[in-house]
N, CA, C and O atoms as a printed pandas DataFrame, in Angstrom:
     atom_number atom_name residue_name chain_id  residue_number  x_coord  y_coord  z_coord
0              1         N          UNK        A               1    0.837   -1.189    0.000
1              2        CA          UNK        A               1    0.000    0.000    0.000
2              3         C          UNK        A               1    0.878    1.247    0.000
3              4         O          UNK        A               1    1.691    1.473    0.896
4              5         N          UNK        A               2    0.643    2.171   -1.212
5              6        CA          UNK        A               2    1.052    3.889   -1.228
6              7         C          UNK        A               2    0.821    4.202   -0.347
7              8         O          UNK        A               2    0.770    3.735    0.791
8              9         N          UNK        A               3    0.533    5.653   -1.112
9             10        CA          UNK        A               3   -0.280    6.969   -0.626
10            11         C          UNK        A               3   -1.711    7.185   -0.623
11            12         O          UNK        A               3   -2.256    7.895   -1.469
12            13         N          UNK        A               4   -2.332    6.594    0.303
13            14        CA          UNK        A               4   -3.953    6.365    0.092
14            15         C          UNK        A               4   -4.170    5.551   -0.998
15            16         O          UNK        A               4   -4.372    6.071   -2.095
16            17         N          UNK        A               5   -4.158    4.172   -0.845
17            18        CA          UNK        A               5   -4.212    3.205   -1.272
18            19         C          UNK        A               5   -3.872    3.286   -2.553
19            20         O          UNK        A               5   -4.589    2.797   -3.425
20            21         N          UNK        A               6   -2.682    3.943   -2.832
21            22        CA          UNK        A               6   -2.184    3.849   -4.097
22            23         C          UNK        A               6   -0.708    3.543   -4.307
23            24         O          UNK        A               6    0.193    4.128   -3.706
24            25         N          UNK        A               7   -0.501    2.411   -5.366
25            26        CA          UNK        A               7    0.675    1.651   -5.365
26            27         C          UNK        A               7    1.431    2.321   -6.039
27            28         O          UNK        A               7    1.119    3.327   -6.676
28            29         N          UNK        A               8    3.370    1.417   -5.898
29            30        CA          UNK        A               8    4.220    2.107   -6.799
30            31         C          UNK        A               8    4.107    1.941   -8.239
31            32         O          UNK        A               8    4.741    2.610   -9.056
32            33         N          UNK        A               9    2.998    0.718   -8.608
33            34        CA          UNK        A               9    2.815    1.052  -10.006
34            35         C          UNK        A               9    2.017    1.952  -10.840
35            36         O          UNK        A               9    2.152    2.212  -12.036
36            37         N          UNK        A              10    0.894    2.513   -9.726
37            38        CA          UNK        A              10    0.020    3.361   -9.921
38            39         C          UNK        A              10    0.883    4.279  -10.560
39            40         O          UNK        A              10    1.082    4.480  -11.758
40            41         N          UNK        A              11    1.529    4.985   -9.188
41            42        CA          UNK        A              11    2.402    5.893   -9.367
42            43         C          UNK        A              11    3.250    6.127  -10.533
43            44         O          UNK        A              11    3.337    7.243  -11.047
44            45         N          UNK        A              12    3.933    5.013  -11.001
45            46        CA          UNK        A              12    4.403    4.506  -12.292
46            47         C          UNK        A              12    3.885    5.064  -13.342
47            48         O          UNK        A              12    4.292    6.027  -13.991
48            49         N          UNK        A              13    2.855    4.334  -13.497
49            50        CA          UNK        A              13    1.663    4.316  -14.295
50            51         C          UNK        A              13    1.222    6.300  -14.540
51            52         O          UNK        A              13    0.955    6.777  -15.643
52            53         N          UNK        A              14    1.245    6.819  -13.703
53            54        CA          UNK        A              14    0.520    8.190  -13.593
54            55         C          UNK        A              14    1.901    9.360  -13.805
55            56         O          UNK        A              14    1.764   10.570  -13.983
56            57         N          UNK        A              15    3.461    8.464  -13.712
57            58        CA          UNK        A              15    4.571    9.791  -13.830
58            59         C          UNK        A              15    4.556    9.545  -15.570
59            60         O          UNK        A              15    4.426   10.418  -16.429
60            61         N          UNK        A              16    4.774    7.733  -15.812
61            62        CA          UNK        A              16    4.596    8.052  -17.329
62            63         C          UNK        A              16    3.994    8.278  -18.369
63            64         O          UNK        A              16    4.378    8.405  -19.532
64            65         N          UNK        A              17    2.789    8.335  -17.781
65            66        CA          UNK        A              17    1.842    9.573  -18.569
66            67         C          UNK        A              17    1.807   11.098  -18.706
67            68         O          UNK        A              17    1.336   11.768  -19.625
68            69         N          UNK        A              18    2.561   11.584  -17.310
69            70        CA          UNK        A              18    2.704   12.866  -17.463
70            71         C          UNK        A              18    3.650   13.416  -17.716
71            72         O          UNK        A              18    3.683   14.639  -17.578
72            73         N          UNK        A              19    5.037   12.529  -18.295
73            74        CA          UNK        A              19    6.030   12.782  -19.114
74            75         C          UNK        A              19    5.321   12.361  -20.493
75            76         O          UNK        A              19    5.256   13.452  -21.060
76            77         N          UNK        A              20    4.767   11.446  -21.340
77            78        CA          UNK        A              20    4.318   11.579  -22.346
78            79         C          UNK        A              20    3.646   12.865  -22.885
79            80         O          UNK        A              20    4.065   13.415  -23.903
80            81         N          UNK        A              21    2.507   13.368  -22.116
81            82        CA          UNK        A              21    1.874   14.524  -22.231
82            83         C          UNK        A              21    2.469   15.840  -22.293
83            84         O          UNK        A              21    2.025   16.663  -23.094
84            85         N          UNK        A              22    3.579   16.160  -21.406
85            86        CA          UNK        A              22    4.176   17.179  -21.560
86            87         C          UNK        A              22    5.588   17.101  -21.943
87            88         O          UNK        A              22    6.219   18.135  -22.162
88            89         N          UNK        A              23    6.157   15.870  -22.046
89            90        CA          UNK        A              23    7.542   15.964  -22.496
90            91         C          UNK        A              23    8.390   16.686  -20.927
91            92         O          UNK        A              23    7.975   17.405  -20.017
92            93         N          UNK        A              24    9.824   16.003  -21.254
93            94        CA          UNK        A              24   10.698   16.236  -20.159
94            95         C          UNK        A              24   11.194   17.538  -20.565
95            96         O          UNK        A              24   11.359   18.122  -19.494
96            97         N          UNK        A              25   11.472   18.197  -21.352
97            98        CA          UNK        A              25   11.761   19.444  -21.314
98            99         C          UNK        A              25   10.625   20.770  -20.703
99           100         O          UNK        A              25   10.938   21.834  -20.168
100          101         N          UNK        A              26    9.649   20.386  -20.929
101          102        CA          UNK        A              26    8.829   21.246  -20.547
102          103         C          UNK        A              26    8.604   20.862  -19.059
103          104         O          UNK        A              26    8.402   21.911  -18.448
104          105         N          UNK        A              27    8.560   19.867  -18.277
105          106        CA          UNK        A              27    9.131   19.424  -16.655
106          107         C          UNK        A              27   10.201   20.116  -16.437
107          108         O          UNK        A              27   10.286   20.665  -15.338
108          109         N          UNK        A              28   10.565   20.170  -16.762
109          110        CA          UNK        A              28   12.583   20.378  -16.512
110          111         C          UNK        A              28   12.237   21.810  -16.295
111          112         O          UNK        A              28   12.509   22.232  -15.171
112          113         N          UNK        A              29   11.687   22.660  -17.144
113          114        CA          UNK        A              29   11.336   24.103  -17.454
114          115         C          UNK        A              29   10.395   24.419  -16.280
115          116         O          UNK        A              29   10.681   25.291  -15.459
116          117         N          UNK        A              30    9.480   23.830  -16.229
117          118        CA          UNK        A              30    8.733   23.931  -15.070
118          119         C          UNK        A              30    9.329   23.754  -13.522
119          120         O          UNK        A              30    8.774   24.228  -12.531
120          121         N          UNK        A              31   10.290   23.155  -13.509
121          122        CA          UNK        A              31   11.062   22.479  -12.118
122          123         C          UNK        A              31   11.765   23.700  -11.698
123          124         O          UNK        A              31   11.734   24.149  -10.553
124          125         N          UNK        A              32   12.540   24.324  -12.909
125          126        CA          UNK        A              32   13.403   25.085  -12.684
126          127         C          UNK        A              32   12.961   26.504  -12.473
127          128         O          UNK        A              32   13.669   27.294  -11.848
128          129         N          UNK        A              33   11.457   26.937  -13.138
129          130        CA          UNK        A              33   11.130   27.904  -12.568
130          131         C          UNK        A              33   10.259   27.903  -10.889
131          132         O          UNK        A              33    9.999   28.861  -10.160
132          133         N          UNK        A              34   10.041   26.752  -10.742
133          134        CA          UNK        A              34    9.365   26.352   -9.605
134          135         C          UNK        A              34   10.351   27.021   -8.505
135          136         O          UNK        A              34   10.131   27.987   -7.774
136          137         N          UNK        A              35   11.740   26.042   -8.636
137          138        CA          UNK        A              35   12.438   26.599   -7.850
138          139         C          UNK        A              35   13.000   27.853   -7.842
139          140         O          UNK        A              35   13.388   28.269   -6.751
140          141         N          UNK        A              36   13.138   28.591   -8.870
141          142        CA          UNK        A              36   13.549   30.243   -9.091
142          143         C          UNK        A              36   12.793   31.182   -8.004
143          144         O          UNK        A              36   13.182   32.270   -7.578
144          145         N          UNK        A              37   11.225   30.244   -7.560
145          146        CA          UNK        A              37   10.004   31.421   -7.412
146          147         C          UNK        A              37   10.147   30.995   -5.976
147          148         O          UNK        A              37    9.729   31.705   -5.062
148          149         N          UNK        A              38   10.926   29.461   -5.712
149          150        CA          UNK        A              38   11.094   29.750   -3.678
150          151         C          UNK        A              38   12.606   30.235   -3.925
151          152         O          UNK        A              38   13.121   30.646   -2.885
152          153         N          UNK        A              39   12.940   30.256   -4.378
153          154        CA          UNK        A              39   14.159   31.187   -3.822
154          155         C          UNK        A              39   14.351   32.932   -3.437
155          156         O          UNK        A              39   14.729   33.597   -2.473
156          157         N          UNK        A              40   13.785   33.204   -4.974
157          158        CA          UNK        A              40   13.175   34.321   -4.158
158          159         C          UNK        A              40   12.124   34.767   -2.987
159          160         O          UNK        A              40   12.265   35.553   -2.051
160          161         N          UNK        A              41   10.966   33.925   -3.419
161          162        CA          UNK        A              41   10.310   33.986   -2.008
162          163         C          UNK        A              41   11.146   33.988   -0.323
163          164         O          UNK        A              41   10.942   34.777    0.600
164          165         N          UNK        A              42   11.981   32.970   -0.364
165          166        CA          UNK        A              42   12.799   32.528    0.382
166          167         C          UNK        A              42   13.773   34.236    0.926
167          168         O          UNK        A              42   13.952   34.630    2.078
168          169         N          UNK        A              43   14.130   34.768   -0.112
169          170        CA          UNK        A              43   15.072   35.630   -0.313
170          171         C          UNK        A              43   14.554   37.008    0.949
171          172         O          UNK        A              43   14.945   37.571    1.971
172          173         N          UNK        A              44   13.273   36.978   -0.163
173          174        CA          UNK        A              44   12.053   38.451    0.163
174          175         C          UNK        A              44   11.875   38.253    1.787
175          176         O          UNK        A              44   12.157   39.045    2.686
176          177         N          UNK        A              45   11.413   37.164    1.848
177          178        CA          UNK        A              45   11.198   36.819    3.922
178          179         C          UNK        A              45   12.954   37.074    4.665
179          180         O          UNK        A              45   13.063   37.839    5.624
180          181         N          UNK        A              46   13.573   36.717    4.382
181          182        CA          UNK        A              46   14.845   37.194    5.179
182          183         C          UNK        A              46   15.205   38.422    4.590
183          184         O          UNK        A              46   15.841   39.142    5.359
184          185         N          UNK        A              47   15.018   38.847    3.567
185          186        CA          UNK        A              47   14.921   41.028    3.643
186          187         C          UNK        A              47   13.924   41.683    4.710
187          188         O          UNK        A              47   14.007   42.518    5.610
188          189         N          UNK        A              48   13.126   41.024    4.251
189          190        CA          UNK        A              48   11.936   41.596    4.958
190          191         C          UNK        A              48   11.902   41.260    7.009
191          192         O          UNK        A              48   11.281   41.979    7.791
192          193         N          UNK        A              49   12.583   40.249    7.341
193          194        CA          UNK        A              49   13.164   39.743    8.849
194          195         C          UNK        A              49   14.011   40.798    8.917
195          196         O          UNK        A              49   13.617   41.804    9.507
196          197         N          UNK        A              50   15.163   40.777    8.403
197          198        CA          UNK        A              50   16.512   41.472    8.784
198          199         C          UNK        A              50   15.820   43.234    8.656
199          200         O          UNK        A              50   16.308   44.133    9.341
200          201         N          UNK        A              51   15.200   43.368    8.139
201          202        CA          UNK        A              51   14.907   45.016    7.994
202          203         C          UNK        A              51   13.598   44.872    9.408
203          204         O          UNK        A              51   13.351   46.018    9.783
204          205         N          UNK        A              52   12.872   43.955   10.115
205          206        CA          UNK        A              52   12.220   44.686   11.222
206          207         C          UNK        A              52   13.239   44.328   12.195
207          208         O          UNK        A              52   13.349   44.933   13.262
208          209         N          UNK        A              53   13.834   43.556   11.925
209          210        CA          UNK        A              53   14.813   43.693   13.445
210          211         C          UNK        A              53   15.743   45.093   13.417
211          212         O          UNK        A              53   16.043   45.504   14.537
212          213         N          UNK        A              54   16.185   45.795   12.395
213          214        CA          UNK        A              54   16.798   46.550   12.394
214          215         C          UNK        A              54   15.994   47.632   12.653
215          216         O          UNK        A              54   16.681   48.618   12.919
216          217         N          UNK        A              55   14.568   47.886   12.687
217          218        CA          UNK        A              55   13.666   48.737   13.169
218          219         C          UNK        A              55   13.620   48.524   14.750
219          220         O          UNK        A              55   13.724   49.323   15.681
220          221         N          UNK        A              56   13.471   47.466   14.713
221          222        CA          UNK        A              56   13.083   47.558   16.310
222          223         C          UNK        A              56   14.307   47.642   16.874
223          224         O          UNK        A              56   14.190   47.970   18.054
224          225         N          UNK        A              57   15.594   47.467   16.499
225          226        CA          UNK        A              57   16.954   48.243   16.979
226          227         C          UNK        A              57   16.592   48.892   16.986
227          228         O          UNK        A              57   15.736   48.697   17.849
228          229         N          UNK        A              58   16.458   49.875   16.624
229          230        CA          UNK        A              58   16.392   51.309   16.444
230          231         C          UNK        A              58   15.280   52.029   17.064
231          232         O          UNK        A              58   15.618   53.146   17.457
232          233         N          UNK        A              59   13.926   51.696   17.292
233          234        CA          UNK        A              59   13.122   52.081   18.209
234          235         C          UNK        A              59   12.992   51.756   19.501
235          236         O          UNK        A              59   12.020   52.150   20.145
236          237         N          UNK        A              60   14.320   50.710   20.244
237          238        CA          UNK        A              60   14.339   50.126   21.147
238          239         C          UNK        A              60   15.645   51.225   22.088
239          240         O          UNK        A              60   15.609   51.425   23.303
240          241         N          UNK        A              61   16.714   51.801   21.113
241          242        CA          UNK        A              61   17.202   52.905   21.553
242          243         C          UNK        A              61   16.475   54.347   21.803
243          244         O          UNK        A              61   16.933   55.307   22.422
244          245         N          UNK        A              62   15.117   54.218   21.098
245          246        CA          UNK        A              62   14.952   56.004   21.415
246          247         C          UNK        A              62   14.285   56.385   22.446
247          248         O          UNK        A              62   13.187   55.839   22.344
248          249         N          UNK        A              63   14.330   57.250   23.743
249          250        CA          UNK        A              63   13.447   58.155   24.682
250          251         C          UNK        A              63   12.506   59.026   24.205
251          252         O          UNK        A              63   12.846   59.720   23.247
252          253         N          UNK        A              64   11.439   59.147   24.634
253          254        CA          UNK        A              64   11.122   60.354   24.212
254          255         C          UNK        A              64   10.176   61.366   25.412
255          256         O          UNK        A              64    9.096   60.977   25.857
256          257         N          UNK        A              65   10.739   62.537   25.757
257          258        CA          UNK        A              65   11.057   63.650   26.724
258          259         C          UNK        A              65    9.457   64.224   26.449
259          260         O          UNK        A              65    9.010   64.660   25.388
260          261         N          UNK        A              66    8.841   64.094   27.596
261          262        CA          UNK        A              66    7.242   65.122   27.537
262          263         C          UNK        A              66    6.998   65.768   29.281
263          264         O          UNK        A              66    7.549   65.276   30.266
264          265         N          UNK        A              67    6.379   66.540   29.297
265          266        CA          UNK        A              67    6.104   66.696   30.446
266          267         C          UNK        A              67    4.709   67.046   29.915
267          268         O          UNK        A              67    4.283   67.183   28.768
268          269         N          UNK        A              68    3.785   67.208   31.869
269          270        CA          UNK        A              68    2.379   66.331   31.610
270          271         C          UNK        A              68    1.838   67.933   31.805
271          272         O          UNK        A              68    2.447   68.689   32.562
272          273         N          UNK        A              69    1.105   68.204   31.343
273          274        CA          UNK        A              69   -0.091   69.692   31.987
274          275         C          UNK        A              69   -1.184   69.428   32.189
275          276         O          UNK        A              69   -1.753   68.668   31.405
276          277         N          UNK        A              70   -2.043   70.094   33.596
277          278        CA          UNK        A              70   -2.779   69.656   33.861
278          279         C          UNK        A              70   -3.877   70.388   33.293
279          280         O          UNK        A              70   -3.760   71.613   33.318
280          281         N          UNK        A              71   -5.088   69.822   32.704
281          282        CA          UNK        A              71   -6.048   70.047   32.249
282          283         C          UNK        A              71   -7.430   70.245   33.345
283          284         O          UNK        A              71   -7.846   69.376   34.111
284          285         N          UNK        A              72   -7.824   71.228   33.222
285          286        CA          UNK        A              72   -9.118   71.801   34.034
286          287         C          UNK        A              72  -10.522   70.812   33.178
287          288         O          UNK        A              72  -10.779   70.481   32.020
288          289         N          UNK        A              73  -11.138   70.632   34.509
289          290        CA          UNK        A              73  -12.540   70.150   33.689
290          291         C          UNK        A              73  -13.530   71.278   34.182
291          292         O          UNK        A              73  -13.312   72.040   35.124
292          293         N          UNK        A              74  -14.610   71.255   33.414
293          294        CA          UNK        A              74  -16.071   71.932   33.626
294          295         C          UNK        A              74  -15.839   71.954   35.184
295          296         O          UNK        A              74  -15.430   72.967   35.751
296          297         N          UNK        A              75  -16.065   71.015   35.712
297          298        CA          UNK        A              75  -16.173   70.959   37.160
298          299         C          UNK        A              75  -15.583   71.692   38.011
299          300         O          UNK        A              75  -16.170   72.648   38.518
300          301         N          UNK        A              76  -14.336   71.380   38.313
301          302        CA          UNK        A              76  -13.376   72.350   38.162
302          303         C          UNK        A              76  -13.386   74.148   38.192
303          304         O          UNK        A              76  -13.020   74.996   39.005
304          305         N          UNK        A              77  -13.851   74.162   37.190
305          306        CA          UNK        A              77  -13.843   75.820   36.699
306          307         C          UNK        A              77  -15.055   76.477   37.354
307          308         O          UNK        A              77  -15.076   77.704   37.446
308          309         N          UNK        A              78  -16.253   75.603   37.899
309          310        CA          UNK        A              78  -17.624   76.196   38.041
310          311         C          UNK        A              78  -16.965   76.100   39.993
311          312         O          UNK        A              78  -17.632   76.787   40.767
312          313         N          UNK        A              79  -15.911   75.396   40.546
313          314        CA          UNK        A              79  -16.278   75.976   41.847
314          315         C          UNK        A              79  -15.721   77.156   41.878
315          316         O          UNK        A              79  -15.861   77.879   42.864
């Protein structure tokens, strides 16, 4: 028993049909852009990691200086 009750001849049976149908060059073409599109993907997520850590460096150094004033309410003003 396969992959959900499917054998290695199945399997057989179902790769060499889909090399007949499309021919190994056009696989090959397909394989190779397959992998082109995780690599970059791959690429874009560790730009995109390394640039928020370098944010949150950077917002993890800054202070920022306020002082508070006090605000009157209605209440307040009428005694």
């Amino acid at each position: 028993m396969g992959l959900g009750g499917i054998g290695i001849w199945q399997l057989l049976i179902i790769l060499l049909i889909v090399v007949m149908l499309f021919g190994t060059k056009k696989l090959k073409n397909l394989g190779s852009d397959l992998g082109g599109a995780l690599k970059g993907f791959k690429t874009a997520i560790k730009d995109d990691e390394a640039e928020e850590s370098e944010e949150s460096e950077e917002a993890a150094g800054e202070t920022i200086d306020a002082t508070a004033q006090k605000v009157e309410t209605e209440k307040e003003e009428a005694k």
